[in-house]
N, C-alpha and C positions, 0 to 999 in steps of 0.2 A: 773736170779732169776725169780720166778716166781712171778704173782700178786693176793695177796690178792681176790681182788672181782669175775673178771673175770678167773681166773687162766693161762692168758697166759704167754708165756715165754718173758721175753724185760731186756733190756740187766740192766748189774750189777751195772752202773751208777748213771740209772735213777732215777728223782725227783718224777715225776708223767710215772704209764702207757700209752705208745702210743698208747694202742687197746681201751681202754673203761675211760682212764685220770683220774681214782683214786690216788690219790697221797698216796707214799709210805709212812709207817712207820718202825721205827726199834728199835732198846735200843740202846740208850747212850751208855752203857758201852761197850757191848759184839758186838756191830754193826750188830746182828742179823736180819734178816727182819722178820715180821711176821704179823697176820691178828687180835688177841688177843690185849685187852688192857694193859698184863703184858706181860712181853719175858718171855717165857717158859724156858729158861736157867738159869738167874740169878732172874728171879720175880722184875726188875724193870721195871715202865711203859716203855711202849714206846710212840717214838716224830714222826715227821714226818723228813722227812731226808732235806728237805728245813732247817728245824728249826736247824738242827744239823749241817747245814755246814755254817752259819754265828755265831761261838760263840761268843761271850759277855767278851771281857778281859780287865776287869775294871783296873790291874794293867797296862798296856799297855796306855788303857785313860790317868791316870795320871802320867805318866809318860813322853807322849806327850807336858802336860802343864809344862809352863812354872816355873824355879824351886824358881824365886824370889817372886812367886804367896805366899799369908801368907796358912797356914793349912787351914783356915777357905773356904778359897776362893776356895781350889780344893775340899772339902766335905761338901757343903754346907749344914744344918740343915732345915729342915724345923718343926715350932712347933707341937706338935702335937694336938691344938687347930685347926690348918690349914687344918690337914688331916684329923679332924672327919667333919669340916664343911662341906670337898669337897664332902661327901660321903651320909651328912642326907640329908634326903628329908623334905621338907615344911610339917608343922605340917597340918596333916588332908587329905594328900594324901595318893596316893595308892603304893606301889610296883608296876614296871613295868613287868608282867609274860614273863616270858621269853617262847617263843614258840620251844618245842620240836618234831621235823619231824621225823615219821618213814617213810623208803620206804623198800619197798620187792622187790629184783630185780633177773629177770632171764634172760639169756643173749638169752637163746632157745628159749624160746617164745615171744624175745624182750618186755617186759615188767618192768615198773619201775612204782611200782604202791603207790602214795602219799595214808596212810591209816587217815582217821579221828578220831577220839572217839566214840568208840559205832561201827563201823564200822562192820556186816557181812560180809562174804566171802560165797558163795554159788554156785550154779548152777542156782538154779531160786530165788535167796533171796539177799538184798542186791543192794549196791551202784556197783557192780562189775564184776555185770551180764553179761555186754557184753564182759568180758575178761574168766568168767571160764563156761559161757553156753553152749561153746563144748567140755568140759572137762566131760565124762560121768562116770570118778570115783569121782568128787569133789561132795560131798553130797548135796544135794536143801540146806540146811544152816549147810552150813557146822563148821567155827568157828567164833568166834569175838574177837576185837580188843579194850582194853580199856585203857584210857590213866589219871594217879594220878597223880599230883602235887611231891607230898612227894614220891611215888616209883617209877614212871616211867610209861614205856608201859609194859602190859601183853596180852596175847592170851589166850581165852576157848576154846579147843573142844566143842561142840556142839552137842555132841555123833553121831558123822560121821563114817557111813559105814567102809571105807578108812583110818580112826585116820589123827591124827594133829601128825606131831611128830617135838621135837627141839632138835638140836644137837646131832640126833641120836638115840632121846627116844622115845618113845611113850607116850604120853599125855595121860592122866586119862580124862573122860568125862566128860566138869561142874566144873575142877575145875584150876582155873587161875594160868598160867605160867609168870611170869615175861620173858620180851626179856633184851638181851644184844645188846650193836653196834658187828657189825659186828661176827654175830652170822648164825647158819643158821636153815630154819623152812620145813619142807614140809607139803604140806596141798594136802593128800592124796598121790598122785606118782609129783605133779610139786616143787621141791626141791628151792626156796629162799637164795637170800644173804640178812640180815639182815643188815640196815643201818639206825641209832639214832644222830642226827645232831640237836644241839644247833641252831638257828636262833633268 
């Protein structure tokens, strides 16, 4: 099979890639592999294929225990007093923000590049100048990088020579594309694997 990020070939086994160590995903049901957060066959997410080869067979569990155990003792209740405690936070605290990482990766120009909020991409503008300064179709500021709470990360063209384009399109100039994980962007002629990681 082939792999998602990098697109090499490793064999039909594998948990994670041997060339660049992405671990695979696939669907449940159809055991398809794919780069998409639904399978394109039947539209269920996909898992990672670690997660899909230890399953969870709860009748198996109890069935292990022993059979003079009372009902109660093999399915134990917990109130559900217990479970909203475990869960509220202390009156007058904050929600812990959960930190969302975008990287742009190309395996050509070995580059894995961690983006900020507000982030430029340019030739001569921006935090990134010393990765696209001898790229002389990437525009002097070419797009930007902004990061919502509530919708995620987006990209602006920046009205660049060259265009921004995702997933094949062409970006309008100025006005904000939402990204996907494992999506892909070019910024100008250097083409992106797009990758959105919870931390």
């Amino acid at each position: 099979m082939q792999c998602a990020l990098c697109n090499e070939l490793i064999d039909e086994d594998s948990l994670y890639c041997d060339m660049c160590g992405e671990e695979i995903k696939a669907c449940p049901k159809c055991n398809k592999t794919g780069k998409a957060k639904m399978c394109t066959s039947c539209g269920i997410p996909l898992v990672t294929i670690t997660s899909m080869s230890q399953p969870v067979n709860e009748e198996e569990k109890l069935a292990d225990m022993p059979d003079d155990l009372p009902l109660k003792a093999k399915v134990p209740l917990t109130p559900a007093s217990a479970i909203e405690n475990t869960y509220r936070l202390p009156e007058g605290s904050i929600a812990p923000q959960t930190v969302v990482q975008l990287d742009l990766l190309n395996k050509t120009i070995n580059a894995d590049i961690k983006i900020e909020d507000g982030a430029i991409i340019g030739r001569t503008s921006g935090a990134y100048v010393s990765i696209f300064g001898s790229f002389n179709q990437v525009s002097g500021k070419h797009c930007r990088f902004n990061y919502n709470p509530h919708m995620g990360w987006s990209v602006t063209d920046l009205g660049s020579t060259n265009k921004t384009t995702y997933n094949n399109r062409e970006l309008s100039p100025n006005i904000s594309q939402p990204l996907s994980d494992q999506s892909f962007l070019k910024i100008a002629n250097i083409e992106f694997f797009v990758r959105i990681t919870s931390g």
